[in-house]
C-alpha positions as CSV (number, residue, x, y, z in Angstrom):
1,X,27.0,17.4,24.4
2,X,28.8,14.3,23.0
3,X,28.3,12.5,26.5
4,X,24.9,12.9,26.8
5,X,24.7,11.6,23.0
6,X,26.6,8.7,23.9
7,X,24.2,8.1,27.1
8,X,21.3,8.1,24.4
9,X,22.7,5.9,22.1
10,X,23.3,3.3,24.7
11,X,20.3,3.7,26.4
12,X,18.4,3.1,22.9
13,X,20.8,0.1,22.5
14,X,19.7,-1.6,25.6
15,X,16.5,-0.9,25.2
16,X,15.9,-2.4,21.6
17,X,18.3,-5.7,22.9
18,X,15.6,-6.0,25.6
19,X,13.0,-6.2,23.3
20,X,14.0,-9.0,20.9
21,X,15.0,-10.7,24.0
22,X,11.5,-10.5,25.8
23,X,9.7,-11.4,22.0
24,X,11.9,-14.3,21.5
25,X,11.1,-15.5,25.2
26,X,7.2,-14.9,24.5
27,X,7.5,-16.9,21.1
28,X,8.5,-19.8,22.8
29,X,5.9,-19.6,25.5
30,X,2.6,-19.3,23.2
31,X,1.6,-22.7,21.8
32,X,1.1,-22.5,17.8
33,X,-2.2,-21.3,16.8
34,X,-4.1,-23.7,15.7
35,X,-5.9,-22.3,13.0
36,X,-3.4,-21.7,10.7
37,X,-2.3,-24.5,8.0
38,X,-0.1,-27.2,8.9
39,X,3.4,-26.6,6.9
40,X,3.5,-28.9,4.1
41,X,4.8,-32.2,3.7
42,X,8.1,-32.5,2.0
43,X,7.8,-33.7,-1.4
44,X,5.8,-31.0,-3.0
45,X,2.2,-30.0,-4.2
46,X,-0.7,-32.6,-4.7
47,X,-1.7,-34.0,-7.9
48,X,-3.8,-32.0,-10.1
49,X,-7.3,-33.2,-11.7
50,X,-9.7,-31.5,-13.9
51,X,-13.5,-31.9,-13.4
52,X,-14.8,-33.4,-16.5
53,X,-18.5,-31.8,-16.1
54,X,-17.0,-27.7,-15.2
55,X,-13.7,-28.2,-16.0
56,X,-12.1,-26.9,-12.6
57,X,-8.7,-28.1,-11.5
58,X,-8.4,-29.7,-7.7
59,X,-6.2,-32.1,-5.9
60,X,-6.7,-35.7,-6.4
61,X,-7.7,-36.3,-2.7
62,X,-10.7,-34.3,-2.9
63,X,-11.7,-35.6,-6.7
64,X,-14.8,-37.9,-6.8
65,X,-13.2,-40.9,-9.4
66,X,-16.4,-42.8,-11.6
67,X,-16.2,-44.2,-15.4
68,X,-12.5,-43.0,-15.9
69,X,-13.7,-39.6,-15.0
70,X,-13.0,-36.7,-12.4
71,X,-15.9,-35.0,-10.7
72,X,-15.4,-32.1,-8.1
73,X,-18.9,-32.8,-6.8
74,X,-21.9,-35.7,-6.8
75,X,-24.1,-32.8,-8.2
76,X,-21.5,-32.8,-11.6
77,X,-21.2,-36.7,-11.4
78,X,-24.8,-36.9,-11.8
79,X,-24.7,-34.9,-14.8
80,X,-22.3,-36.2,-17.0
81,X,-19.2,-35.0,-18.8
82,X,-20.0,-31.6,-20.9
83,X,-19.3,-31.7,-24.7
């Protein structure tokens, strides 16, 4: 009985080494997908504006600048700051 337990156990032990080998072969193969998001830069999170019509927060780069103000759309631009 113990052989044929030892005989299992290495046969398992092969088997699962064969696996991560195969999967780390394929990983290397496949290209990246391309829809998910590029890593980010180093350096850390975008600057932070509020929109001074709604009030919500977005990143600098896609904040509309007029008058000293930060708009997230025309549409709130338009409008004017709420009081």
């Amino acid at each position: 009985m113990g052989k044929v337990l030892f005989w299992v156990v290495v046969i398992l032990g092969a088997m699962i080494i064969a696996r991560i080998v195969s999967q780390n072969k394929a990983r290397k193969r496949t290209p990246p997908n391309p829809t998910t998001r590029p890593p980010r830069k180093k350096g850390g999170a975008e600057e932070m504006v509020r929109c001074a019509h709604c009030g919500i927060y977005l990143p600098r780069s896609e904040a509309l600048m007029s008058n000293h103000h930060t708009w997230c759309s025309l549409e709130h631009a338009k409008r004017g700051p709420r009081n």
